[in-house]
C-alpha positions in Angstrom: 0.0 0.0 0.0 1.3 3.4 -1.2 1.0 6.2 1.3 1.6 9.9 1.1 2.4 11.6 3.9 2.2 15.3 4.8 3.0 17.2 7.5 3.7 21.3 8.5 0.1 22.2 8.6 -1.3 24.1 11.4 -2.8 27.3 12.9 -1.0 30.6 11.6 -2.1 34.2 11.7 -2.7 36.3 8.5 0.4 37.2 6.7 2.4 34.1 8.1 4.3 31.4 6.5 3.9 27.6 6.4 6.0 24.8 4.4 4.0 21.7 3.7 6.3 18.5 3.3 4.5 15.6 1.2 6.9 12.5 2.3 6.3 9.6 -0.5 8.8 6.6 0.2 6.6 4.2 -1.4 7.1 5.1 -5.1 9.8 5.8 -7.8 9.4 9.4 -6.6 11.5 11.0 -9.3 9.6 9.5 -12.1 6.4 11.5 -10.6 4.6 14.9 -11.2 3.5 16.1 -7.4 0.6 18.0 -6.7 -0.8 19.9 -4.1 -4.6 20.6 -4.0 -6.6 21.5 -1.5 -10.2 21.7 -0.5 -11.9 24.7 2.3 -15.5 23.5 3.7 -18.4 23.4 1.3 -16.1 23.8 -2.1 -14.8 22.0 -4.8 -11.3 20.4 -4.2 -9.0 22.6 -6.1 -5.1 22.1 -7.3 -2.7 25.0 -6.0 0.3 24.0 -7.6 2.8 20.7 -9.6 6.3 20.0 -10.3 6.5 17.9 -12.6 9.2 14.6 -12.8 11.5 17.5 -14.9 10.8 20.2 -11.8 8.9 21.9 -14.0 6.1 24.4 -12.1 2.9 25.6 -12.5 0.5 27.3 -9.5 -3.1 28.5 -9.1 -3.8 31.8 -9.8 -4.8 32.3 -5.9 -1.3 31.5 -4.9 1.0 32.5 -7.5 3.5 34.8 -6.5 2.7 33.7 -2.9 3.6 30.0 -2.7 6.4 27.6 -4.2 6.1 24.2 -4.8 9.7 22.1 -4.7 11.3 18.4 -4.3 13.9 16.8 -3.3 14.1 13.3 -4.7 17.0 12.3 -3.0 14.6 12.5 0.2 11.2 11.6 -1.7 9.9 14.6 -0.4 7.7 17.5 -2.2 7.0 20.8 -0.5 4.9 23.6 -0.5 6.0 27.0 0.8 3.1 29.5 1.5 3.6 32.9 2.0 1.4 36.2 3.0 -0.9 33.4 4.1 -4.5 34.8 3.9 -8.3 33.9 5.5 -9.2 32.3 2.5 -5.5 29.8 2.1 -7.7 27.6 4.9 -8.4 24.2 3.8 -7.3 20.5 3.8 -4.3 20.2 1.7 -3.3 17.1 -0.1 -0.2 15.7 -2.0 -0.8 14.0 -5.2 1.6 12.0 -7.0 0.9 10.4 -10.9 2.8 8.6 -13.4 1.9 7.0 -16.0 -1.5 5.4 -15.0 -0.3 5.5 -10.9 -2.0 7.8 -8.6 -1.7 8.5 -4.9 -3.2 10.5 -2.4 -2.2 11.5 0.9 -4.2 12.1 4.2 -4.4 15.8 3.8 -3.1 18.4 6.6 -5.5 21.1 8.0 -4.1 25.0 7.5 -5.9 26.9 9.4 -5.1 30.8 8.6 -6.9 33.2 11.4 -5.9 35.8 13.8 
C-alpha cells in the first residue's frame, strides 16, 4: 500500500508562513509529477500547484506569486511553501503523486489561517 504523507500544517495568523512536506517513500518518486490541491468546507477540491518529474512548475492563480512548490528526490519529499498566508488559504491540503496510470493521495493536513 502506497501512502503519502504530509505534514507542517497548522494554525498561523494572517500574513504568516507555512511549508507543507508531502513524504512519499513508497514510489519511484523521481519519475512522478506532485501535486498539491486542497479543499476549504463546502467547495470544490482545487489544485494549487505541480512540479513535474523535470521540476517543471505551474500554480493556481490564488497563490502564484505567494507559494512555491519544490522536491527533493533524494529524500522523496515534495513541499509547499506559503507565503502572505490569507483567511481564504484555509483548507485541507493534499499531496498528489501520478505517473503514467499510478496515482496517490495522501491524508491531507488542516491550515488553518486566522488571527
Amino acid at each position: 500500500q502506497v501512502q503519502l504523507v504530509e505534514s507542517g500544517g497548522g494554525l498561523v495568523q494572517p500574513g504568516g508562513s507555512l511549508r507543507l512536506s508531502c513524504a512519499a517513500p513508497g514510489i519511484i518518486f523521481n519519475e512522478f509529477s506532485m501535486e498539491w490541491y486542497r479543499q476549504a468546507p463546502g467547495k470544490q477540491r482545487e489544485m494549487v500547484a505541480i512540479i513535474t518529474s523535470s521540476g517543471s512548475t505551474s500554480y493556481a492563480d490564488s497563490v502564484k506569486g505567494r507559494s512555491s512548490i519544490s522536491r527533493d528526490n533524494a529524500k522523496k519529499t515534495a513541499y509547499l511553501q506559503m507565503n502572505s498566508l490569507k483567511p481564504e488559504d484555509t483548507a485541507v491540503y493534499y499531496c498528489h503523486a501520478f505517473w503514467r496510470y499510478s496515482a496517490y493521495w495522501g491524508q491531507g493536513t488542516q491550515v488553518t489561517v486566522s488571527s
